[in-house]
TIVEX-113560 format. One line per field, with one value per atom (N, C-alpha, C): residue number from 0; residue in one letter; x, y, z; atom name. Coordinates in steps of 0.2 Angstrom, whole numbers, always signed. Layout:
seq	[NUM/...]
type	[A/...]
px	[X/...]
py	[Y/...]
pz	[Z/...]
atom	[CA/...]
REM end
This chain:
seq	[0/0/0/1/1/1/2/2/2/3/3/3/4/4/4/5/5/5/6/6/6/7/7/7/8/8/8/9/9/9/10/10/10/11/11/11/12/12/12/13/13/13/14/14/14/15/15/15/16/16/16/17/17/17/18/18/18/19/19/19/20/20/20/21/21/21/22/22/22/23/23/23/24/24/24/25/25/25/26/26/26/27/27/27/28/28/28/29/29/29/30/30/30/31/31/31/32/32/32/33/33/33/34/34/34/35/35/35/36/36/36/37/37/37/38/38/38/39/39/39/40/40/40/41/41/41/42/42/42/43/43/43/44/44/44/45/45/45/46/46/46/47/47/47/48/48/48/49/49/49/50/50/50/51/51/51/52/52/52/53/53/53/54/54/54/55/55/55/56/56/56/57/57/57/58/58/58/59/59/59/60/60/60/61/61/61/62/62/62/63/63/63/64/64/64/65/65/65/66/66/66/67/67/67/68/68/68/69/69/69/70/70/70/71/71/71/72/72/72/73/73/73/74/74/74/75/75/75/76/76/76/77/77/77/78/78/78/79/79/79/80/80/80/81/81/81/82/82/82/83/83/83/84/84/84/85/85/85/86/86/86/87/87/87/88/88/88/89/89/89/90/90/90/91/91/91/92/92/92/93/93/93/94/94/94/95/95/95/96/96/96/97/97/97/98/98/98/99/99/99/100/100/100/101/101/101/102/102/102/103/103/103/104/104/104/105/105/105/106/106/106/107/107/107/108/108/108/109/109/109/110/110/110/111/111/111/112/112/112/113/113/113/114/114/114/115/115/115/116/116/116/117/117/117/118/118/118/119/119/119/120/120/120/121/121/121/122/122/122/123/123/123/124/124/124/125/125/125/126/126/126/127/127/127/128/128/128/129/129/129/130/130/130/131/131/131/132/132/132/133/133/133/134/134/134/135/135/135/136/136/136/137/137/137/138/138/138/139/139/139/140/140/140/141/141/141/142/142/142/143/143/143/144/144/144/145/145/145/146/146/146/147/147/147/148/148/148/149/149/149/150/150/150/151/151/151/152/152/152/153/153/153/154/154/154/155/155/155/156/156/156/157/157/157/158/158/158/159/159/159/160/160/160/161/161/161/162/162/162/163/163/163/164/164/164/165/165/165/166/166/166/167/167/167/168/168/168/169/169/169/170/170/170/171/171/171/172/172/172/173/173/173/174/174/174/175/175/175/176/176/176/177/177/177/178/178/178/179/179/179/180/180/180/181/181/181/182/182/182/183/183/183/184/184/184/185/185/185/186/186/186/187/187/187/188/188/188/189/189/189/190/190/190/191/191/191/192/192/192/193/193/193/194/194/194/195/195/195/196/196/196/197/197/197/198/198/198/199/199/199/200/200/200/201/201/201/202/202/202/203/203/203/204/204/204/205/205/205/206/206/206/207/207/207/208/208/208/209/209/209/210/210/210/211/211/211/212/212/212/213/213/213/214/214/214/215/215/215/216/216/216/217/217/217/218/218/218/219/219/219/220/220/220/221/221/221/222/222/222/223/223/223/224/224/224/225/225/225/226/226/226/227/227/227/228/228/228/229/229/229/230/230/230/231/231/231/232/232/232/233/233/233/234/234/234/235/235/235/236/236/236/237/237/237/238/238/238/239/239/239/240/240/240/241/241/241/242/242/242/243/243/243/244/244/244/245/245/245/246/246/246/247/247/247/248/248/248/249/249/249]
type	[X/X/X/X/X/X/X/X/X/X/X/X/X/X/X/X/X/X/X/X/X/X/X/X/X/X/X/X/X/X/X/X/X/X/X/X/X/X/X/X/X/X/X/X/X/X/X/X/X/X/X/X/X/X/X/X/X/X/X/X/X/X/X/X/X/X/X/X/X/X/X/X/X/X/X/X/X/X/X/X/X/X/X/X/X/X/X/X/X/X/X/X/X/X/X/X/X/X/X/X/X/X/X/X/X/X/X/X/X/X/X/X/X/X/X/X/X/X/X/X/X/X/X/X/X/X/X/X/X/X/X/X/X/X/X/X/X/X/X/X/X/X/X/X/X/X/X/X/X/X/X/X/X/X/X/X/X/X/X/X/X/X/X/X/X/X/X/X/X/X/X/X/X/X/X/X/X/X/X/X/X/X/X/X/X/X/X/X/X/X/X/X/X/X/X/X/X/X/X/X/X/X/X/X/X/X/X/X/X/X/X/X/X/X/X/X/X/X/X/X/X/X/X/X/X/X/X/X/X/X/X/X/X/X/X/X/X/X/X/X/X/X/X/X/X/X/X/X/X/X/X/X/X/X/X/X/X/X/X/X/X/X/X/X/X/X/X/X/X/X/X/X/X/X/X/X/X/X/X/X/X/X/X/X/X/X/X/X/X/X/X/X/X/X/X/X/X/X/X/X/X/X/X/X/X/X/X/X/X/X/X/X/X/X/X/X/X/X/X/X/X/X/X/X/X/X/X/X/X/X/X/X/X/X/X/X/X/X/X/X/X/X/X/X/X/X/X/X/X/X/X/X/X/X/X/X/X/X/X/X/X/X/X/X/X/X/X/X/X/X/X/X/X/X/X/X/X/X/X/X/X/X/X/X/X/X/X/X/X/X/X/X/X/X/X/X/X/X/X/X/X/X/X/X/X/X/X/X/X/X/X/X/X/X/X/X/X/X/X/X/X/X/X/X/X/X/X/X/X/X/X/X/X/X/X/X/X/X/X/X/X/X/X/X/X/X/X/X/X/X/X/X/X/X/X/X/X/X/X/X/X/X/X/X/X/X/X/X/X/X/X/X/X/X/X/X/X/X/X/X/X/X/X/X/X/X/X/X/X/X/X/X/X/X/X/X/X/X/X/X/X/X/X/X/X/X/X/X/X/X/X/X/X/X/X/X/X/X/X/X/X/X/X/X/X/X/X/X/X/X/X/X/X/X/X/X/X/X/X/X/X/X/X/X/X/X/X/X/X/X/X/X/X/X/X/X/X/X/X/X/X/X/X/X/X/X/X/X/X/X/X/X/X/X/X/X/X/X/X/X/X/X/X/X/X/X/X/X/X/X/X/X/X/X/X/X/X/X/X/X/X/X/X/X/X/X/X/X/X/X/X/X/X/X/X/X/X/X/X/X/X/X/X/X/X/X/X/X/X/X/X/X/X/X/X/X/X/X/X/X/X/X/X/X/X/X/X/X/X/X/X/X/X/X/X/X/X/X/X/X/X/X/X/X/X/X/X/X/X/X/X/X/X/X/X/X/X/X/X/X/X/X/X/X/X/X/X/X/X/X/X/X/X/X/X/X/X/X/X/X/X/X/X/X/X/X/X/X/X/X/X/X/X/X/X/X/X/X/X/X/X/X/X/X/X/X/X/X/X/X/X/X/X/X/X/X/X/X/X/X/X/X/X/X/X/X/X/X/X/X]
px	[+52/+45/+47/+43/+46/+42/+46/+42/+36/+33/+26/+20/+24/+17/+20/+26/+25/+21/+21/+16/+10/+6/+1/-1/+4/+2/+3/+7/+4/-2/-4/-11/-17/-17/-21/-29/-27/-35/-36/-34/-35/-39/-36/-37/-45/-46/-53/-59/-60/-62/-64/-70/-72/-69/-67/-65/-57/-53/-47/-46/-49/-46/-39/-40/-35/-30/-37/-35/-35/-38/-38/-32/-31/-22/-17/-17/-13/-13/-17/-18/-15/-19/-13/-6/-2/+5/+7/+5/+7/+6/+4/+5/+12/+12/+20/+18/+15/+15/+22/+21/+27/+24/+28/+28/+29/+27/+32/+32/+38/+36/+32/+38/+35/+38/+32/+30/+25/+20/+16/+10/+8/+4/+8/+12/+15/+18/+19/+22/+17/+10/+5/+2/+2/+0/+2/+11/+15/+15/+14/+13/+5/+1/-4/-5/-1/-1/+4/+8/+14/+9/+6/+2/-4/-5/-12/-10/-2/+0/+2/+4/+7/+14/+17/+21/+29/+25/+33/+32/+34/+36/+42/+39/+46/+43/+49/+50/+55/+49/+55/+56/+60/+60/+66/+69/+76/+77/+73/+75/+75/+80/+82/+76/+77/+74/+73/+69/+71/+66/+70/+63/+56/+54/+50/+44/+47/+44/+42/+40/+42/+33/+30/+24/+19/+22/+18/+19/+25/+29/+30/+26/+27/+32/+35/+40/+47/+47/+54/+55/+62/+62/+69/+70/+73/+80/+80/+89/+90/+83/+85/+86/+86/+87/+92/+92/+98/+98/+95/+96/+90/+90/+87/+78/+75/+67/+67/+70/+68/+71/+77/+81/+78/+77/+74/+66/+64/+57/+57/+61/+60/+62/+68/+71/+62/+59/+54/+48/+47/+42/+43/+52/+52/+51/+54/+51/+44/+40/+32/+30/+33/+32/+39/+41/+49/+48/+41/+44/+41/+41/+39/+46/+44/+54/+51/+56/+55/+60/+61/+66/+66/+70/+72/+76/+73/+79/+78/+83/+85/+88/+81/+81/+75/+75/+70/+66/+61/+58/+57/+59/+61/+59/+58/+57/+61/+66/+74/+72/+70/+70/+63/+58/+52/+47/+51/+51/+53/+59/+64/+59/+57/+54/+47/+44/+36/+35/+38/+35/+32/+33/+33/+28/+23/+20/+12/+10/+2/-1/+2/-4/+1/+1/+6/+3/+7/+4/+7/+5/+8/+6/+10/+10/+13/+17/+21/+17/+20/+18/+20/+21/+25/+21/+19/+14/+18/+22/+26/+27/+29/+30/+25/+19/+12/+10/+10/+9/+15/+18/+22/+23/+20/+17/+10/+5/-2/-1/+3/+5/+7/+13/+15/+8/+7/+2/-4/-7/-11/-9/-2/-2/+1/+3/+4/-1/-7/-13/-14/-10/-6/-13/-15/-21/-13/-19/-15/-18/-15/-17/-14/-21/-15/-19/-14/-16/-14/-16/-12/-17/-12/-17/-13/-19/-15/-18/-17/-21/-21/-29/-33/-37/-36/-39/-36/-39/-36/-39/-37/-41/-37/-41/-38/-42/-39/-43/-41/-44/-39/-44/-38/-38/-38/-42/-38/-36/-37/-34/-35/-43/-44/-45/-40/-42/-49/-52/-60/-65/-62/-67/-61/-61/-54/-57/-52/-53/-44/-45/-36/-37/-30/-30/-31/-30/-31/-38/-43/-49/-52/-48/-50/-47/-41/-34/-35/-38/-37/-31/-28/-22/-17/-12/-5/-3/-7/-5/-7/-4/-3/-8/-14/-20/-17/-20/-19/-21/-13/-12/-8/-11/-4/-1/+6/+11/+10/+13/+12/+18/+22/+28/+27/+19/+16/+12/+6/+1/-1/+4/+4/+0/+1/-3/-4/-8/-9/-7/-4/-1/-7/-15/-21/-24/-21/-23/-21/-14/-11/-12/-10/-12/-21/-25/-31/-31/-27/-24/-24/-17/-14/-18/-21/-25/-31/-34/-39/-36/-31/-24/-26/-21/-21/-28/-32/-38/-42/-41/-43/-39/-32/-29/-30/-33/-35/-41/-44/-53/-52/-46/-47/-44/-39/-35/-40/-45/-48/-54/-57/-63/-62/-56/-55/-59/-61/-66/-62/-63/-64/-71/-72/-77/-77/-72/-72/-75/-71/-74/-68/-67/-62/-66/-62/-63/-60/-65/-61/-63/-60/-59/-58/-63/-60/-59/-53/-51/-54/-52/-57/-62/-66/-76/-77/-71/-73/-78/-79/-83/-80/-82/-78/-83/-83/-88/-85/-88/-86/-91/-83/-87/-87/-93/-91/-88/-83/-79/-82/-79/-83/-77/-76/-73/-73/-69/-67/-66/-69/-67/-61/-58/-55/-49/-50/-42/-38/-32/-29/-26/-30/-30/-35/-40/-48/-48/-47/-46/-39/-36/-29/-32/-27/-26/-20/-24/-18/-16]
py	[-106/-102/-95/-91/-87/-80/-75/-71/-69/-66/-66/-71/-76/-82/-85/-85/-85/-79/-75/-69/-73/-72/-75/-80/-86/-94/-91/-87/-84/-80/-76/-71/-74/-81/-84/-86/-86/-85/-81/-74/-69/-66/-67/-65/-68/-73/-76/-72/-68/-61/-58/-57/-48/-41/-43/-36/-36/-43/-42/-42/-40/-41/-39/-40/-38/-30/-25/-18/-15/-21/-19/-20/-25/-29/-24/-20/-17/-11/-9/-4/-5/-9/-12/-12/-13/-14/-9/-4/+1/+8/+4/+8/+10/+13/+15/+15/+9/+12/+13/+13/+15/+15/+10/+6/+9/+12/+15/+11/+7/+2/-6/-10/-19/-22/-19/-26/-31/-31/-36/-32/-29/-28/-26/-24/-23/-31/-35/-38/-45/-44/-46/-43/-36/-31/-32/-33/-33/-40/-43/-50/-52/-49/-50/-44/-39/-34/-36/-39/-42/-48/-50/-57/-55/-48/-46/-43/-44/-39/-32/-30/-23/-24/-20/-23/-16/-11/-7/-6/-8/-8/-3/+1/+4/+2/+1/-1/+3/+6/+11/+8/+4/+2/+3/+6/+7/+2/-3/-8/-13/-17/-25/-29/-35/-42/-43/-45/-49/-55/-56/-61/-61/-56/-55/-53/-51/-48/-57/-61/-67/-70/-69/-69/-66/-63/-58/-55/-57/-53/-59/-62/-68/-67/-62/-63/-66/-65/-66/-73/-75/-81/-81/-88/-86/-85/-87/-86/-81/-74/-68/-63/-68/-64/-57/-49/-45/-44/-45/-44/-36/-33/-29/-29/-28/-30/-29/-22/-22/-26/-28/-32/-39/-43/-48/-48/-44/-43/-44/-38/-40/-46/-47/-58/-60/-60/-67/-64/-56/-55/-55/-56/-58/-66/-68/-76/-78/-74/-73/-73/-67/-62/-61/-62/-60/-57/-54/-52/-43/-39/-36/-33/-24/-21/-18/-22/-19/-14/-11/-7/-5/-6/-5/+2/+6/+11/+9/+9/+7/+14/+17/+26/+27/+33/+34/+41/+40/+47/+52/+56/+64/+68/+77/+82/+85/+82/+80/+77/+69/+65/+61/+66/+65/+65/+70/+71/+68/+67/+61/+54/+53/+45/+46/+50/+49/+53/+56/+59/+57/+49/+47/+41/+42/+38/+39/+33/+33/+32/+30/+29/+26/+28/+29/+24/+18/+13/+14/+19/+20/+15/+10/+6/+5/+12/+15/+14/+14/+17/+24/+26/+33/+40/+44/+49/+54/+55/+60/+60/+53/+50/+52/+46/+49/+56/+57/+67/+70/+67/+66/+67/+59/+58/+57/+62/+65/+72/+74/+81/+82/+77/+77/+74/+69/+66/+71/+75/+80/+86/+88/+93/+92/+86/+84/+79/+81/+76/+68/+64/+57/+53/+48/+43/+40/+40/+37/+33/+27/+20/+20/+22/+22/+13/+9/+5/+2/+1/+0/-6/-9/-14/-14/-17/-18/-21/-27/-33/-37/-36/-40/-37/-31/-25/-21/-20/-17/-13/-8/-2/+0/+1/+2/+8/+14/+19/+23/+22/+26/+32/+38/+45/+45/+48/+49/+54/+59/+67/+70/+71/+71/+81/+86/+92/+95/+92/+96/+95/+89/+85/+83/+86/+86/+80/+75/+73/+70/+68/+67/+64/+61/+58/+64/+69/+74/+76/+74/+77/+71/+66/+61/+65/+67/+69/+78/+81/+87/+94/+89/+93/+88/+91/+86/+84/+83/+79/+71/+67/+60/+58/+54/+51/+45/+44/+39/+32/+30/+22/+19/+12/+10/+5/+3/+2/-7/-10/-15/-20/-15/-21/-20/-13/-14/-17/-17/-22/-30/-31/-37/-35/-39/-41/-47/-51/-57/-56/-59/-59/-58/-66/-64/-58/-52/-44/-41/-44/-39/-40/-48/-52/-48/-50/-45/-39/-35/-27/-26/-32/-32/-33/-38/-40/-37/-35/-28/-21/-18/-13/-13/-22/-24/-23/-25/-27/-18/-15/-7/-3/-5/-3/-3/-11/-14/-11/-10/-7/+1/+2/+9/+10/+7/+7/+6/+0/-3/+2/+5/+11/+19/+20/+26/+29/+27/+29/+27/+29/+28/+29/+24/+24/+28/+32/+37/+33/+28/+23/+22/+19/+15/+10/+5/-1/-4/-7/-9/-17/-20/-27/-29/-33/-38/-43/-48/-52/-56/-57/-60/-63/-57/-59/-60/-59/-59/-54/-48/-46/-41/-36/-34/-27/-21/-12/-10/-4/+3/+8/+13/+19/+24/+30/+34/+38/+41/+47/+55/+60/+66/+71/+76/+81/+84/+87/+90/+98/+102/+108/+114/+109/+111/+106/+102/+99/+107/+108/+111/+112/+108/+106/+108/+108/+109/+115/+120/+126/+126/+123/+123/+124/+130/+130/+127/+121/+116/+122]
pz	[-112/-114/-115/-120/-121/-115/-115/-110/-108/-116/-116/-114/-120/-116/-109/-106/-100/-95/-96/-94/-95/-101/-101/-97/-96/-92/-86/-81/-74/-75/-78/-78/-81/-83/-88/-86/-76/-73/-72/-72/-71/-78/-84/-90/-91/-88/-90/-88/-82/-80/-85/-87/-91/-88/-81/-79/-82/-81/-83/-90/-95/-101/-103/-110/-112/-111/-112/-112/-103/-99/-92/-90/-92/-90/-93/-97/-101/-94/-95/-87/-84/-81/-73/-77/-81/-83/-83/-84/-85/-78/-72/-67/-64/-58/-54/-49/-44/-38/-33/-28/-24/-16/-12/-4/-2/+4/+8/+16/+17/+21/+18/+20/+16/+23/+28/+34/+33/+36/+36/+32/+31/+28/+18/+19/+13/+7/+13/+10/+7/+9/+6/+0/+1/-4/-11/-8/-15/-19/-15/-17/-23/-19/-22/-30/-29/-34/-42/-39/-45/-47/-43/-46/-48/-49/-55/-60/-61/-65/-65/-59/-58/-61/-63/-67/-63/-61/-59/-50/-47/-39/-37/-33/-30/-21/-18/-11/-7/-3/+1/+10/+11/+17/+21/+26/+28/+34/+35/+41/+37/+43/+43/+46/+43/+45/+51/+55/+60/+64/+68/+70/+72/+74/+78/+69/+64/+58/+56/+56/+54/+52/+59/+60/+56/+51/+48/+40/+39/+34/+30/+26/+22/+17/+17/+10/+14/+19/+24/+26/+26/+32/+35/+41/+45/+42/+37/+34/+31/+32/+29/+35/+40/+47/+46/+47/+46/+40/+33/+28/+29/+22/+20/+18/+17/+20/+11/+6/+2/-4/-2/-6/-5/-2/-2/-3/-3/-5/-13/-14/-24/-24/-22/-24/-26/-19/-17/-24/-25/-29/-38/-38/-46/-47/-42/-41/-45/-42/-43/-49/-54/-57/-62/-64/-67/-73/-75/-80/-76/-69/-66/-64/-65/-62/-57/-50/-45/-42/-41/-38/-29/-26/-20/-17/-10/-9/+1/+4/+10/+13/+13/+16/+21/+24/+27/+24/+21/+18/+23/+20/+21/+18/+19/+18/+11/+12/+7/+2/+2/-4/-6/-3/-5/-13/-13/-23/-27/-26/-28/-30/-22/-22/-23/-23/-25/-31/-34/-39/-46/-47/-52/-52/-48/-43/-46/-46/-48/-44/-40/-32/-25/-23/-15/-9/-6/-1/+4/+11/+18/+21/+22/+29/+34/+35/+39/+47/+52/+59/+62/+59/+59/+59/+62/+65/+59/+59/+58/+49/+48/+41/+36/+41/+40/+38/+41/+39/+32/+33/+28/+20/+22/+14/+13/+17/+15/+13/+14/+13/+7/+4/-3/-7/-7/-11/-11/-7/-7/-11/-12/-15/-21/-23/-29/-34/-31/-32/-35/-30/-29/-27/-29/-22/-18/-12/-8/-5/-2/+0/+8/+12/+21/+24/+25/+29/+37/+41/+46/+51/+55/+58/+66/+70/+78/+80/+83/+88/+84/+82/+78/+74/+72/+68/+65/+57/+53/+50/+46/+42/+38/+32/+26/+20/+19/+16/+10/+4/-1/-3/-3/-5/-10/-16/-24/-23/-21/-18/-28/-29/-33/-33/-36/-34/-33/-36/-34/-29/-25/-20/-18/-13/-5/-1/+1/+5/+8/+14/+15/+22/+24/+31/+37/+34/+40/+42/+35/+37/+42/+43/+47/+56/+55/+61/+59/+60/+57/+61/+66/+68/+67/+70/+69/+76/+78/+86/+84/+87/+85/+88/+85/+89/+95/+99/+102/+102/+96/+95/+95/+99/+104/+97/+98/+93/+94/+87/+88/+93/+96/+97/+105/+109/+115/+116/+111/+113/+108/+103/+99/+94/+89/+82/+80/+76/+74/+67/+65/+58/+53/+53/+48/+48/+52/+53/+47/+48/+44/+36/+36/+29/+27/+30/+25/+25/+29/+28/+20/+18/+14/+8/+8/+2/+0/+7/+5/+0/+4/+0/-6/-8/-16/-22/-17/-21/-22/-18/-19/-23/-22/-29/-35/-36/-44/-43/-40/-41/-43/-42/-42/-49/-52/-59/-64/-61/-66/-67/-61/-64/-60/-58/-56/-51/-46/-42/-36/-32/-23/-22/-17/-14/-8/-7/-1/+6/+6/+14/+18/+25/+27/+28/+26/+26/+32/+38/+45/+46/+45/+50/+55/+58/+65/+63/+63/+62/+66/+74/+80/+77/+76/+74/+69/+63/+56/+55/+57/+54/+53/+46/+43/+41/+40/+41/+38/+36/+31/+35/+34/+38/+30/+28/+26/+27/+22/+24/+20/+24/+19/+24/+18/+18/+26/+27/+35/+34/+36/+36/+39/+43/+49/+47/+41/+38/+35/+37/+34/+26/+23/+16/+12/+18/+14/+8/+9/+4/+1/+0/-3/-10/-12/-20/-25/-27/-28/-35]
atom	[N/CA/C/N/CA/C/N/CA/C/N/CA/C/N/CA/C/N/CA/C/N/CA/C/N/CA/C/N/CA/C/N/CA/C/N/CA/C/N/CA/C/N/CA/C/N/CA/C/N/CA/C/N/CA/C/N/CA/C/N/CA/C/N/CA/C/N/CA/C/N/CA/C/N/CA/C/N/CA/C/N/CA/C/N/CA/C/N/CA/C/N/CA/C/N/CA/C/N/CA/C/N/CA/C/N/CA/C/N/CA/C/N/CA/C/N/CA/C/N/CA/C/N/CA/C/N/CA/C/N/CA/C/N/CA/C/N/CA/C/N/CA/C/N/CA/C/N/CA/C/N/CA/C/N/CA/C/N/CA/C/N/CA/C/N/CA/C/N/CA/C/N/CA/C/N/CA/C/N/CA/C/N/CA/C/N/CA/C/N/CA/C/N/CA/C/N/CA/C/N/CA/C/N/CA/C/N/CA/C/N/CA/C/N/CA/C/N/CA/C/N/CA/C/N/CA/C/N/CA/C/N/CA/C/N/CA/C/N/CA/C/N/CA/C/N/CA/C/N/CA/C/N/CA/C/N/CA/C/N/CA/C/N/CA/C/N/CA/C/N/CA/C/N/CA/C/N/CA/C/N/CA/C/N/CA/C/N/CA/C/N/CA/C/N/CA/C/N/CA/C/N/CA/C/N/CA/C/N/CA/C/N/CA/C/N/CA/C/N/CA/C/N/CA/C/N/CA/C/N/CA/C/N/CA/C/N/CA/C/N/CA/C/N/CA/C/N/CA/C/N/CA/C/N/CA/C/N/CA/C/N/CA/C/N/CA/C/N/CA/C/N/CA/C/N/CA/C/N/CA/C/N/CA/C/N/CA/C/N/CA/C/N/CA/C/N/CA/C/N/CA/C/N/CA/C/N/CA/C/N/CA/C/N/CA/C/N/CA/C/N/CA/C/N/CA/C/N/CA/C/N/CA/C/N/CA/C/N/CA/C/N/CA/C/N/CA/C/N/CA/C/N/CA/C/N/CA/C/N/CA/C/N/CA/C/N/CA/C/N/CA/C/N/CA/C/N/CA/C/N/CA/C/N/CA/C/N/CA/C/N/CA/C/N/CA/C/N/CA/C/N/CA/C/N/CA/C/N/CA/C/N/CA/C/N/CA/C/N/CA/C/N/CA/C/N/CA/C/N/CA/C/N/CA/C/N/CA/C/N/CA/C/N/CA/C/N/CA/C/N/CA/C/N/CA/C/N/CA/C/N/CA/C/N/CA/C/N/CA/C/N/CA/C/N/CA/C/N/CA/C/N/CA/C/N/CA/C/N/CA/C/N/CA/C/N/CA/C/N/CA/C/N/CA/C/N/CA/C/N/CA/C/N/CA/C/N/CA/C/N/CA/C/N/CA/C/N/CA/C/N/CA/C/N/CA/C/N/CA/C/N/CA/C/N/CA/C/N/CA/C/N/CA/C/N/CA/C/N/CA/C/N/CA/C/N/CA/C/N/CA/C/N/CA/C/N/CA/C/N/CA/C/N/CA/C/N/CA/C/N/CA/C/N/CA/C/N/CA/C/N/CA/C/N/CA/C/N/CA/C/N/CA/C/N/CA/C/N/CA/C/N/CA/C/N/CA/C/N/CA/C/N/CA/C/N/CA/C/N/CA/C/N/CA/C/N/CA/C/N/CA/C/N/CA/C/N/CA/C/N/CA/C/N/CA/C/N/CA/C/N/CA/C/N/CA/C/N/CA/C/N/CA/C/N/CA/C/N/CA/C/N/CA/C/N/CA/C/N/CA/C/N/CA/C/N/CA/C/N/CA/C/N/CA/C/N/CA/C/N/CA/C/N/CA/C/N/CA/C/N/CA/C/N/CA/C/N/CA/C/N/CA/C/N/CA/C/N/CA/C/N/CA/C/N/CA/C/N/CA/C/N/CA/C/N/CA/C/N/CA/C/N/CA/C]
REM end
């Protein structure tokens, strides 16, 4: 089968949508997003994003496999045990998807090689646990006017929020944290996870992503989930005065 019409025959239910036409699908193919981190919540994101047609992945992940990631991390299994999280991830996503270029870097983002790795970026997925990382890459995507996608999940609860970091209407993870002291949140390897947490993490991500390609808008919300209760809220978000960003002259 030839590439194309294999392309077509994967995206064929998707193409039946009025939202996915032809010139919508052309969109989506022509994005660049960029992972930062493919645990459990990234590794449904990505999964679901190759499979609507995102067509360019980059994967920044600096950790190995292991088992304890198993429960959660659906692109993994046990005979990837010690492998590389981003190298096996493309494997399982070209499987998916083969006619999609994924690229991998097995680093830890830094003050160093943040430009390098986000600048080519159409929209930026943090599902980092990292306070620090975090501030990180809110910082660049903010002043490089990047949307960015922060997701993160613990217990049984997840929350997922995208920034267009649109210069004229500021909004940013800090107007939510408006200093740099780490809020207090416990980590997932002190008080557990349930993997369905992280997987709708995930698929929410994905699915805000395409909403956002397809009509350019953020709904400027976080979208929070109980898994437990199934019950699923949106909080409005709105600019912070006392974010360090607020007045920024980009």
């Amino acid at each position: 089968m030839k590439k194309k019409d294999l392309e077509l025959e994967i995206f064929s239910r998707h193409l039946i949508l009025k939202e996915f036409n032809e010139k919508n699908f052309n969109v989506l193919q022509k994005q660049n997003i960029t992972m930062i981190g493919i645990g459990g919540i990234g590794c449904v994101a990505a999964q679901y994003l190759v499979s609507a047609g995102i067509r360019n992945l980059n994967i920044i992940d600096y950790d190995k496999i292991n088992l304890s990631n198993l429960n959660r991390q659906i692109l993994f299994s046990i005979k990837d045990i010690g492998q590389n999280k981003g190298k096996i991830a493309k494997k399982r996503l070209l499987a998916i998807n083969p006619g999609c270029k994924i690229k991998y870097k097995s680093t830890r983002l830094s003050e160093k090689n943040i430009d390098a790795i986000l600048k080519n970026s159409s929209i930026v997925i943090d599902s980092t646990d990292n306070w620090e990382t975090m501030l990180l890459i809110n910082k660049y995507c903010v002043n490089k006017s990047i949307p960015l996608v922060s997701a993160s999940v613990i217990g049984f609860d997840s929350q997922v929020t995208l920034f267009n970091n649109k210069k004229n209407k500021h909004l940013c993870l800090q107007c939510i944290f408006p200093n740099n002291t780490e809020p207090d949140i416990s980590r997932c390897e002190k008080v557990g996870v349930i993997g369905t947490a992280s997987g709708i993490a995930g698929l929410v991500t994905a699915q805000k992503i395409l909403n956002y390609f397809l009509s350019k808008k953020s709904d400027n919300d976080m979208i929070m989930i109980d898994i437990k209760s199934l019950k699923i809220s949106s909080l409005k978000l709105i600019s912070n005065k006392k974010c360090q960003y607020f007045d920024k002259k980009y």
